[in-house]
N, C-alpha and C positions, 0 to 999 in steps of 0.2 A: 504494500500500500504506500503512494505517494502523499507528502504531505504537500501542504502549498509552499512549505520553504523550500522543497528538492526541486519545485518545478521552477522557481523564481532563481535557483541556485542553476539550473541547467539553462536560463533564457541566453541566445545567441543574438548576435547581430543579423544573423539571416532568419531568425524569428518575426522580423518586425521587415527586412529588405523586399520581401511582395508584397506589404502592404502600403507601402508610401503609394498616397493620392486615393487612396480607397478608404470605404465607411468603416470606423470601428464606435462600438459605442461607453461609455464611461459615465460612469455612475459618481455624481459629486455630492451624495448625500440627497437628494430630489429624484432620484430615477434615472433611467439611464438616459443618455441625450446623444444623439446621433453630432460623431466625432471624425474627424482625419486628421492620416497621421502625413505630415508635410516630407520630414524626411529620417533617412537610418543611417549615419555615420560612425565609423570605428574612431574612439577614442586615442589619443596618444599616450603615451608616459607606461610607469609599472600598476599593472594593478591582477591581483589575484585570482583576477576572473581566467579559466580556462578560453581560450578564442578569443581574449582582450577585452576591454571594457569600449562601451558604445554610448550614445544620444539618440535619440528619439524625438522629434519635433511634431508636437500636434498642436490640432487647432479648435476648441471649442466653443458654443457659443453660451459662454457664459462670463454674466457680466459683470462680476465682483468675485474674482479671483484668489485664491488665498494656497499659500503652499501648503501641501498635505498627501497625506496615502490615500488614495480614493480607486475603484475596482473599474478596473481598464476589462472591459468583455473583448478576449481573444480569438480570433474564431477557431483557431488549431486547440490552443493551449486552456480555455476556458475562462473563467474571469481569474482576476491577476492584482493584488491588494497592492498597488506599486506609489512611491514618493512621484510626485508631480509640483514641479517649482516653476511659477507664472513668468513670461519673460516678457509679453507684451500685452497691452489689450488696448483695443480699439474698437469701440461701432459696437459695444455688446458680445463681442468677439477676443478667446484669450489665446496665445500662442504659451504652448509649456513644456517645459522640455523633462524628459526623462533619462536619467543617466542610469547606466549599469555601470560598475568599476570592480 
């Protein structure tokens, strides 16, 4: 049996590489709200993640933004309790990015 920390410990950068520009949805405490994820890039430097550590660029519409763990719905992986830190927002719209290290 998998817990949710083996599946968060196994996330790759090609978990998140087919989904750039496609629907994902993300649950910020309200339900979930139809999301895209902008972009998947590999991280630089050392970090103890297996297959290097990554970023994640989404884009939701929501309009008072706040950093937090909140349930990203995967469509492979399932939903996924992950940190999300707000980079930008505009027009009721937040840009956040997800880091794995």
């Amino acid at each position: 049996m998998h817990t949710p920390d083996d599946v968060i410990a196994q996330l790759r950068l090609t978990h998140f590489l087919d989904l750039q520009g496609r629907a994902i949805e993300i649950d910020f405490g309200q339900g979930p709200v139809p999301s895209e994820i902008l972009s998947a890039t590999p991280v630089g430097g050392n970090t103890l993640r297996p297959g290097g550590g990554f970023s994640v660029m989404l884009r939701a519409p929501v309009a008072t933004p706040a950093q937090g763990v909140y349930a990203i719905h995967h469509p492979e992986l399932g939903v996924l309790e992950l940190m999300l830190c707000p980079r930008r927002q505009r027009s009721g719209v937040t840009e956040f990015e997800l880091v794995m290290n």
